[in-house]
C-alpha beads as a LAMMPS data file, in Angstrom:
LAMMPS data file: protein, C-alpha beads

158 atoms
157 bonds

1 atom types
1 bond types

-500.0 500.0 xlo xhi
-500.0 500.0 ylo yhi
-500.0 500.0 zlo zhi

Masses

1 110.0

Atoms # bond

1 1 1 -144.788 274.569 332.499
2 1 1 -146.144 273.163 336.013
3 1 1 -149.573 272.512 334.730
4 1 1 -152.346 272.862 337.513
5 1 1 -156.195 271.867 338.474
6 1 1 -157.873 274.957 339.220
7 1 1 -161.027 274.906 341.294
8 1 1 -163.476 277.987 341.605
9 1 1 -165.622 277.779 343.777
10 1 1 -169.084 279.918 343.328
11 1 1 -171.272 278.781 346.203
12 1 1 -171.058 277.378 349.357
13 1 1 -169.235 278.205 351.933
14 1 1 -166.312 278.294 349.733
15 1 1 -167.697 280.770 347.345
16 1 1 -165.432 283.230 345.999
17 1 1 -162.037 281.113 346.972
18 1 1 -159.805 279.622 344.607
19 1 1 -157.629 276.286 344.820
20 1 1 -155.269 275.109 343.042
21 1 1 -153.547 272.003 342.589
22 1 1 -150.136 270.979 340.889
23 1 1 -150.915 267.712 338.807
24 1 1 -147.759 266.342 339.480
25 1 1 -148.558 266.089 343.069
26 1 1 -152.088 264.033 342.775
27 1 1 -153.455 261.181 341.254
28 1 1 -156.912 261.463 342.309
29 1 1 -159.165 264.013 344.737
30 1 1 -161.618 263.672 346.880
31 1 1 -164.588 265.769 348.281
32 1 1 -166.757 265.933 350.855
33 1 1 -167.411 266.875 354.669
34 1 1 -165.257 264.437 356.122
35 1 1 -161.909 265.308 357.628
36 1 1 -159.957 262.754 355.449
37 1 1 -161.314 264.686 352.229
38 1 1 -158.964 266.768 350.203
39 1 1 -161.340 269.165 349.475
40 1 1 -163.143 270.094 352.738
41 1 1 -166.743 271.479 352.916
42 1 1 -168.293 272.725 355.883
43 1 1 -170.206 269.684 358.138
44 1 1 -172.852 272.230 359.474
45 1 1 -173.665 274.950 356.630
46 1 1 -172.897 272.248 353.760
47 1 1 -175.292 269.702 354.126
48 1 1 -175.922 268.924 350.949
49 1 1 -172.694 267.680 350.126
50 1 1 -171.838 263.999 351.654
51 1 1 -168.952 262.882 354.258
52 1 1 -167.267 261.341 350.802
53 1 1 -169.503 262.892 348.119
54 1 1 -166.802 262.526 344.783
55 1 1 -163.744 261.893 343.661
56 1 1 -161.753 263.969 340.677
57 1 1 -159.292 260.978 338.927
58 1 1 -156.399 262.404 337.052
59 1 1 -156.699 259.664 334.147
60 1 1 -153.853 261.361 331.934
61 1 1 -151.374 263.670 333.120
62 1 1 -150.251 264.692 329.444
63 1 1 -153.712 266.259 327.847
64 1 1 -154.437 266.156 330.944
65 1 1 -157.399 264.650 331.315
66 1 1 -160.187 263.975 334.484
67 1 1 -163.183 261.374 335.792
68 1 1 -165.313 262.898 337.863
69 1 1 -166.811 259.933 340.101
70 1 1 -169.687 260.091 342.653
71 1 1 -168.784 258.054 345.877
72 1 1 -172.935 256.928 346.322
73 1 1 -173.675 260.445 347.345
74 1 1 -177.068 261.055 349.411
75 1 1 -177.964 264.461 347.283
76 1 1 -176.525 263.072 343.837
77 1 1 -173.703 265.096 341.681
78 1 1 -174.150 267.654 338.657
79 1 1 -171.929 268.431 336.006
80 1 1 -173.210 271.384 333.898
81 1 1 -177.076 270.191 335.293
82 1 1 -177.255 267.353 334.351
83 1 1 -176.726 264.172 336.987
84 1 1 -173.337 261.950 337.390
85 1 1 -174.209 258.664 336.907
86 1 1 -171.532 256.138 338.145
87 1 1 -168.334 258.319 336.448
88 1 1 -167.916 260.960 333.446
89 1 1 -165.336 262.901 331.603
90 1 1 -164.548 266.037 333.603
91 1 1 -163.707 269.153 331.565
92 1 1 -162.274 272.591 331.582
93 1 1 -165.101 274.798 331.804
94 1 1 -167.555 272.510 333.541
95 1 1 -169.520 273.459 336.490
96 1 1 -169.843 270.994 339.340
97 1 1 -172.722 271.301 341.391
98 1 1 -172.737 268.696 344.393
99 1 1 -176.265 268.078 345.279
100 1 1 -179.113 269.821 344.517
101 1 1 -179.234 273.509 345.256
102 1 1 -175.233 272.448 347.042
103 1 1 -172.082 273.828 346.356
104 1 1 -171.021 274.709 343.103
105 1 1 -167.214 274.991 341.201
106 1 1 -165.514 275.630 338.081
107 1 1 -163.285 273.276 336.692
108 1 1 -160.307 274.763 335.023
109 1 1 -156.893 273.812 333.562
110 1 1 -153.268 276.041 333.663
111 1 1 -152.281 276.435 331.499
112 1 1 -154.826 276.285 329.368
113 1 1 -154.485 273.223 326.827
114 1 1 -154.767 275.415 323.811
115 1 1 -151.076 277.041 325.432
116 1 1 -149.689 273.619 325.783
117 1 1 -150.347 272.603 322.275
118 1 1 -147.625 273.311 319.420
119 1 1 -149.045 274.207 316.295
120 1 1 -148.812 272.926 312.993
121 1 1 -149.507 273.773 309.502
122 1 1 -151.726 271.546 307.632
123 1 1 -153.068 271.911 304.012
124 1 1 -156.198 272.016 303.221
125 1 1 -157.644 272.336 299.627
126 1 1 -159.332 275.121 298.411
127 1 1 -162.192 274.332 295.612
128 1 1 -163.218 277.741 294.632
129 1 1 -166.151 277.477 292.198
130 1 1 -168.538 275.148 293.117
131 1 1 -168.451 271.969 290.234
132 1 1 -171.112 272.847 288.602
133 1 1 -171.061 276.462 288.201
134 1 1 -171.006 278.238 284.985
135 1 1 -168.639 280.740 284.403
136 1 1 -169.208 283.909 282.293
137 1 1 -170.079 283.751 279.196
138 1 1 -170.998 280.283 279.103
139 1 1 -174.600 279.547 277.675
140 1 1 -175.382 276.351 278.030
141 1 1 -173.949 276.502 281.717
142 1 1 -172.624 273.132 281.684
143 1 1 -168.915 273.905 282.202
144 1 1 -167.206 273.047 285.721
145 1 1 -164.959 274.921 287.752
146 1 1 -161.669 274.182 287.652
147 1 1 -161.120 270.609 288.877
148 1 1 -157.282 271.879 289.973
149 1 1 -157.563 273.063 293.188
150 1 1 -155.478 276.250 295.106
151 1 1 -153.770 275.334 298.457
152 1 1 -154.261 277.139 301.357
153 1 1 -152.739 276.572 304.779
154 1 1 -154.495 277.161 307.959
155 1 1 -153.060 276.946 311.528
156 1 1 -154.526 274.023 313.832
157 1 1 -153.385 272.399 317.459
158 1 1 -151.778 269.483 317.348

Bonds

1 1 1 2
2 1 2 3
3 1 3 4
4 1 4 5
5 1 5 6
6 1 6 7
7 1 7 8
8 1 8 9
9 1 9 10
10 1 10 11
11 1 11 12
12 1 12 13
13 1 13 14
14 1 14 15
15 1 15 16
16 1 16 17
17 1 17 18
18 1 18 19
19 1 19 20
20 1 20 21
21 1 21 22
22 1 22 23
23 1 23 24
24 1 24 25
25 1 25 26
26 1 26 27
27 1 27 28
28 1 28 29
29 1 29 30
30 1 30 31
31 1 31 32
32 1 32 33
33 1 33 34
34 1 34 35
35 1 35 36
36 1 36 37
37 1 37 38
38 1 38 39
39 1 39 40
40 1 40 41
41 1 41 42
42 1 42 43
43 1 43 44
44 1 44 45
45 1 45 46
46 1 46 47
47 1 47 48
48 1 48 49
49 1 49 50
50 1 50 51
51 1 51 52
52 1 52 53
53 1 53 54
54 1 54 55
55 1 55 56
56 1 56 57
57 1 57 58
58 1 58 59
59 1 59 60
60 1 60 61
61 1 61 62
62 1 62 63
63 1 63 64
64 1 64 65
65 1 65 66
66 1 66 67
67 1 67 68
68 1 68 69
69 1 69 70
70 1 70 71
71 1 71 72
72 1 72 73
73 1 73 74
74 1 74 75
75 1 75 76
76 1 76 77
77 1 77 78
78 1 78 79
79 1 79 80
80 1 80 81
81 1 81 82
82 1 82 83
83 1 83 84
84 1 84 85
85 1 85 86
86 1 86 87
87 1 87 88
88 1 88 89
89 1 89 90
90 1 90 91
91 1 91 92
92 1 92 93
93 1 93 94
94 1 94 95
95 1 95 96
96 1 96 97
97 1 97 98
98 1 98 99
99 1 99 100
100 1 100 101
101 1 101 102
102 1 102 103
103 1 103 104
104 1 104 105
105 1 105 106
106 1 106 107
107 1 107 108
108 1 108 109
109 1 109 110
110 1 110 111
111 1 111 112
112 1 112 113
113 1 113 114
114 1 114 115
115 1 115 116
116 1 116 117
117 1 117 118
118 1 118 119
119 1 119 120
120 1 120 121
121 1 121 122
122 1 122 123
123 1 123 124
124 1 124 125
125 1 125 126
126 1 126 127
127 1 127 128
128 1 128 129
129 1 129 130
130 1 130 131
131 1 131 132
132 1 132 133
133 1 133 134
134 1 134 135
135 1 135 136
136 1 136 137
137 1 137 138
138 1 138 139
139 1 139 140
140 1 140 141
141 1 141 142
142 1 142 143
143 1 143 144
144 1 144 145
145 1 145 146
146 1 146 147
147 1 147 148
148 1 148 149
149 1 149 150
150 1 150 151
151 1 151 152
152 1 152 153
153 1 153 154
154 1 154 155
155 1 155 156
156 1 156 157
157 1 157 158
């Protein structure tokens, strides 16, 4: 599967488009007004958002996994409201919000990781009573469950 980057953009002069970007074909992206920017805001209506406001760092193509790093921006750079501070892990999910009250995007991953992941089955022990607990008929209630325990399997990623 050709995984991808998937930007959505929700404000902004780019509100309501999607991009997309094949991670075999970048190692890092950047973003701002300037012309040399791979992602391209607006110079007039965008003002908020610096001539090189951040860079996206594809730091492992497997997971994958992202940086997001702020290039010194005037207005400063949000992930999910709170403020980028040098670099931080990017996630699926996250919303990136280029300067206060600037333009804001969705970070997403396709396929999603979960679909990339095998599965595989791992036990995990079952107690049943809790040690401790008296079964029926016992009076002085000092008898423990069963220190033998069942063995159920449950489904996780890998």
């Amino acid at each position: 599967m050709n995984k991808r980057l998937i930007l959505r953009h929700l404000t902004g002069t780019k509100a309501s488009t999607t991009e997309e970007f094949p991670l075999d074909d970048f190692k890092e992206l950047t973003f701002g007004r300037d012309s040399s920017c791979d992602i391209r805001y607006n110079p007039d209506r965008d003002d908020l958002v610096s001539r090189r406001h951040i860079k996206v760092v594809l730091t492992d193509r497997a997971l994958p996994e992202f940086m997001i790093v702020d290039l010194s921006s005037r207005n400063g750079t949000f992930v999910n409201k709170q403020r980028v501070s040098g670099s931080e892990k990017l996630s699926p999910g996250d919303i990136v919000q280029l300067g206060t009250g600037g333009p804001e995007f969705i970070v997403d991953i396709e396929p999603h990781v979960a679909q990339l992941a095998p599965t595989v089955s791992i036990p995990v022990p079952y107690m049943g009573a809790v040690a401790g607990q008296t079964r029926s008929g016992d009076e002085q209630g000092s008898q423990a469950a069963d220190p033998t325990p069942d063995v159920k399997t449950r489904r996780v990623p890998r």
